[in-house]
C-alpha positions in Angstrom: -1.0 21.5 -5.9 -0.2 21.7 -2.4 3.0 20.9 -0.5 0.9 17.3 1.3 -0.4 16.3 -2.1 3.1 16.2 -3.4 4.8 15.0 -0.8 2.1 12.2 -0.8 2.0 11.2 -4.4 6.4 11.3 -4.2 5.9 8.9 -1.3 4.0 6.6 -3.4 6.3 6.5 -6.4 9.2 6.0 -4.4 7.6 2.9 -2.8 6.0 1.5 -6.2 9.6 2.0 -7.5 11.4 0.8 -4.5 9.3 -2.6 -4.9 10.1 -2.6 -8.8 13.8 -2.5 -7.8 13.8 -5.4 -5.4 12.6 -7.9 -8.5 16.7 -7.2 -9.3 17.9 -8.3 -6.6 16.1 -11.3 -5.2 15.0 -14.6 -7.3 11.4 -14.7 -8.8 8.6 -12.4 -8.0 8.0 -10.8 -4.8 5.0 -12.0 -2.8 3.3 -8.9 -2.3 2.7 -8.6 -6.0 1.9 -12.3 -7.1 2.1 -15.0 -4.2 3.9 -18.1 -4.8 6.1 -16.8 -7.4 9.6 -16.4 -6.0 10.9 -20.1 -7.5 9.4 -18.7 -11.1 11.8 -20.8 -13.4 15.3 -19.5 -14.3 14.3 -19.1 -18.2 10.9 -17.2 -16.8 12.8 -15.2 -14.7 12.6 -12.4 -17.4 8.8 -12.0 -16.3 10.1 -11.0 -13.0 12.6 -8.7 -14.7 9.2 -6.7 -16.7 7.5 -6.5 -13.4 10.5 -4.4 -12.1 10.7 -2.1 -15.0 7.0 -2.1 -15.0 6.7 -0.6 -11.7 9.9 1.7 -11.7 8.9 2.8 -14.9 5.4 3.8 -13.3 6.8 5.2 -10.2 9.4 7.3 -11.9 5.8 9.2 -13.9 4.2 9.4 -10.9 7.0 10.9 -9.2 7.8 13.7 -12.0 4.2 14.2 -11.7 3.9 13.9 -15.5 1.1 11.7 -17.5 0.8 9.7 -14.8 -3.2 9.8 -14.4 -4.5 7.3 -16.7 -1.2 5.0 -15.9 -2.0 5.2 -12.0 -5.8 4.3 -13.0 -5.0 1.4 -15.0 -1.9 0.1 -12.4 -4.9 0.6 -10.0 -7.2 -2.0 -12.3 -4.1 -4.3 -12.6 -3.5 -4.8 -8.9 -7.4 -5.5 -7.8 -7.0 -8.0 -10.7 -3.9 -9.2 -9.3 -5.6 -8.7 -6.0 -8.7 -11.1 -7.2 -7.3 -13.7 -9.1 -4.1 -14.3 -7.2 -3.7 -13.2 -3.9 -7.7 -14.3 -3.4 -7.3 -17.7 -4.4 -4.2 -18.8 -2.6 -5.4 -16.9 0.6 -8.8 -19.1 0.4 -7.2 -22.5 -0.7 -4.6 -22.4 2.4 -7.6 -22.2 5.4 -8.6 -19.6 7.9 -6.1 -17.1 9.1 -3.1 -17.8 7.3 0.6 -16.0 6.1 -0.8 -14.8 3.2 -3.2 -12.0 5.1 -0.6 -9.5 5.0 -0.2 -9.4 1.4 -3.9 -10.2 0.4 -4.4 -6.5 2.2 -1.6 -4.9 0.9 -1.9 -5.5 -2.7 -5.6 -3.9 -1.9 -4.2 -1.5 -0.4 -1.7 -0.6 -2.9 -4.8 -1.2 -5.9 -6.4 1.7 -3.7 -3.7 3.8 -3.9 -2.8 4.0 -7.6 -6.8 4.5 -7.7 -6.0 7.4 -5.3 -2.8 8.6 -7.5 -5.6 9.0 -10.2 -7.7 11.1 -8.8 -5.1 13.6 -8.2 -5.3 14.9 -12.2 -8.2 13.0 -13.0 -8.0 11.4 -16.8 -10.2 13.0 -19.0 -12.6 10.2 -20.5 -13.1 10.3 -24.7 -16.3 7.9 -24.4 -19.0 6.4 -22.2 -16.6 3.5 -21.0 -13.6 5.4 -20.1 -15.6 7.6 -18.1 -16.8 4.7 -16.0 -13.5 3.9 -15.8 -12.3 6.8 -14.7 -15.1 6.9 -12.0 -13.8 3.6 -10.1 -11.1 6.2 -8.9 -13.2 7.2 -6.2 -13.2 3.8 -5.0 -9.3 3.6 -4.5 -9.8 5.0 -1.1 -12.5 2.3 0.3 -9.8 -0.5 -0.8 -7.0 1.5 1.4 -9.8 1.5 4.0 -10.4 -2.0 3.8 -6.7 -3.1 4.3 -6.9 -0.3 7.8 -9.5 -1.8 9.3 -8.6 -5.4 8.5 -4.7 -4.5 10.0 -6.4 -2.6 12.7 -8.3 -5.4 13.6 -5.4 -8.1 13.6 -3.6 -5.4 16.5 -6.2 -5.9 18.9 -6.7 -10.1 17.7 -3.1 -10.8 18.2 -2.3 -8.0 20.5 1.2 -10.2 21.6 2.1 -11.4 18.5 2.0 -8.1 17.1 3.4 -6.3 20.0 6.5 -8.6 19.9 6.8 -6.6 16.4 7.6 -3.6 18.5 11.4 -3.3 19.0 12.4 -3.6 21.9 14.5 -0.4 22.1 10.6 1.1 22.6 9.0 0.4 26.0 5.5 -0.9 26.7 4.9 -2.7 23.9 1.4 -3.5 23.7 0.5 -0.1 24.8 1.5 1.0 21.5 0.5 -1.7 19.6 -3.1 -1.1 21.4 -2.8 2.3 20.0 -1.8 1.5 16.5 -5.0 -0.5 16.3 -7.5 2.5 17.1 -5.2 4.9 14.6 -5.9 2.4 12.2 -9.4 1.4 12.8 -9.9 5.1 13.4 -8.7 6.2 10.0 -10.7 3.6 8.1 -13.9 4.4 9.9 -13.4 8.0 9.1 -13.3 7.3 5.4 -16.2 5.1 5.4 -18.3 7.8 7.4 -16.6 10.4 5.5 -15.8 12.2 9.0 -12.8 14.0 9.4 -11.4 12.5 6.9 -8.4 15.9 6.3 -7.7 15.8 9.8 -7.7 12.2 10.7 -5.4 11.0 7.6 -3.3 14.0 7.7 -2.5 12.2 10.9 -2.9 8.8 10.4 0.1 9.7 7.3 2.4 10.9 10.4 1.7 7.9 12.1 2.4 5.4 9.3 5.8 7.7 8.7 6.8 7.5 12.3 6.4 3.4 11.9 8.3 3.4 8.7 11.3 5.2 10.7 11.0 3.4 14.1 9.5 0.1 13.2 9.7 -0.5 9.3 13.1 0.5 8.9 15.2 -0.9 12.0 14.5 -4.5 11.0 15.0 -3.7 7.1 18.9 -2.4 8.3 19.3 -5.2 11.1 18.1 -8.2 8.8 18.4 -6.9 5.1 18.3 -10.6 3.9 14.5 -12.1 6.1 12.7 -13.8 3.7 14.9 -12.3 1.1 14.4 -8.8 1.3 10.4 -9.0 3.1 11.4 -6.2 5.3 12.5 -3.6 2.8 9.0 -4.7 1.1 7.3 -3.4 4.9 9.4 0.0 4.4 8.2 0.3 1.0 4.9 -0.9 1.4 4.5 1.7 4.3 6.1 4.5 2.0 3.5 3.4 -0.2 0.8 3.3 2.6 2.0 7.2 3.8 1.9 8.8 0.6 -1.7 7.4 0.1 -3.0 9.0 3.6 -1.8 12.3 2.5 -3.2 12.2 -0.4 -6.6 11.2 0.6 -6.1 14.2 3.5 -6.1 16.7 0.7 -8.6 15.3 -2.1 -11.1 15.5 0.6 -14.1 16.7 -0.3 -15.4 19.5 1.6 -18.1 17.5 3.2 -16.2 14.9 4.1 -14.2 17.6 6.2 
């Protein structure tokens, strides 16, 4: 296994983990894994507290590198489930563009990437239905597609809003925000056309680790405590987001070169 794959698939342990730890030190659920959930009731709270184990425990395989294939696969099922019956539903019944667009695309993004995980050591199937199963693997990277088009999108719809993201430590602002947009947009239409796809997401996985360090990162140290502990979640969800690029960079079929 080459030095990207690993890198990549240590990434996304270290972000799946990083988000299990955060359920210990901040009330309820986090949003980006169930919505709604951070006032879960004190003598529920032990729900939260699985959750956390659940996804440090799954993290900590995936980062050893050791029987982590059919976990990643079925963490992969869990989150579109998550994905379709929670995040879905509360992004629908609160209108139009809302705050819940962010994590409604993350958690696909992150369903994608365990998907993605899988197909590094790909489970071996002992029927008809796990080997269907196992084939809805090779979907994880449309669902990380999905969540770079839709973010690539909101950069050139909100091109202010999202450029006062930038901090201000960085000059010219929208010029980079302008420019995250067509990395973004860029990597998910190379997936779809299945052009490029090594080169471009070799990239676009420097360019999501560049954000986690400059972006990501500053805020998470400046204002630990935002929405109780929301910008550790971007680092981690980026980590998460990085690892999954490089990844996709090196399972890459030949004729999607």
């Amino acid at each position: 296994m080459n030095t990207y794959m690993n890198l990549g698939r240590i990434f996304f342990a270290i972000g799946i983990a990083g988000i299990g730890v955060l359920h210990f030190f901040y009330p309820g659920i986090r949003p980006i894994i169930i919505p709604e959930l951070k006032n879960i009731l004190s003598n529920l709270s032990f729900i939260a507290y699985f959750i956390g184990v659940l996804l440090i425990g799954a993290g900590f395989l995936i980062a050893i590198g050791k029987k982590y294939s059919s976990l990643s696969l079925l963490m992969g099922i869990l989150f579109f489930l998550l994905f379709l019956f929670g995040h879905l539903p509360t992004f629908l019944s609160a209108g139009s563009f809302n705050s819940y667009w962010v994590n409604i695309n993350k958690m696909l993004a992150l369903s994608g990437g365990f998907l993605v995980v899988s197909t590094i050591d790909p489970p071996k199937p002992g029927n008809r239905f796990m080997e269907l199963v196992v084939k809805t693997g090779s979907l994880g990277k449309y669902l990380f597609a999905i969540m770079l088009y839709n973010f690539g999108v909101g950069h050139f719809n909100n091109l202010q809003g999202v450029s006062n993201l930038v901090p201000k430590y960085i000059p010219f602002p929208q010029f980079w925000t302008f420019l995250g947009g067509v990395a973004l947009m860029g990597s998910a239409i190379s997936i779809f056309s299945n052009y490029k796809v090594k080169l471009i997401l070799l990239l676009l996985g420097l360019n999501l680790f560049i954000w986690l360090l400059l972006l990501h990162l500053y805020y998470a140290i400046r204002f630990p405590d935002w929405q109780e502990g929301e910008n550790f979640i971007g680092v981690l969800s980026c980590l998460c987001f990085c690892g999954t690029a490089l990844i996709i960079s090196q399972t890459a079929s030949k004729r999607m070169q």
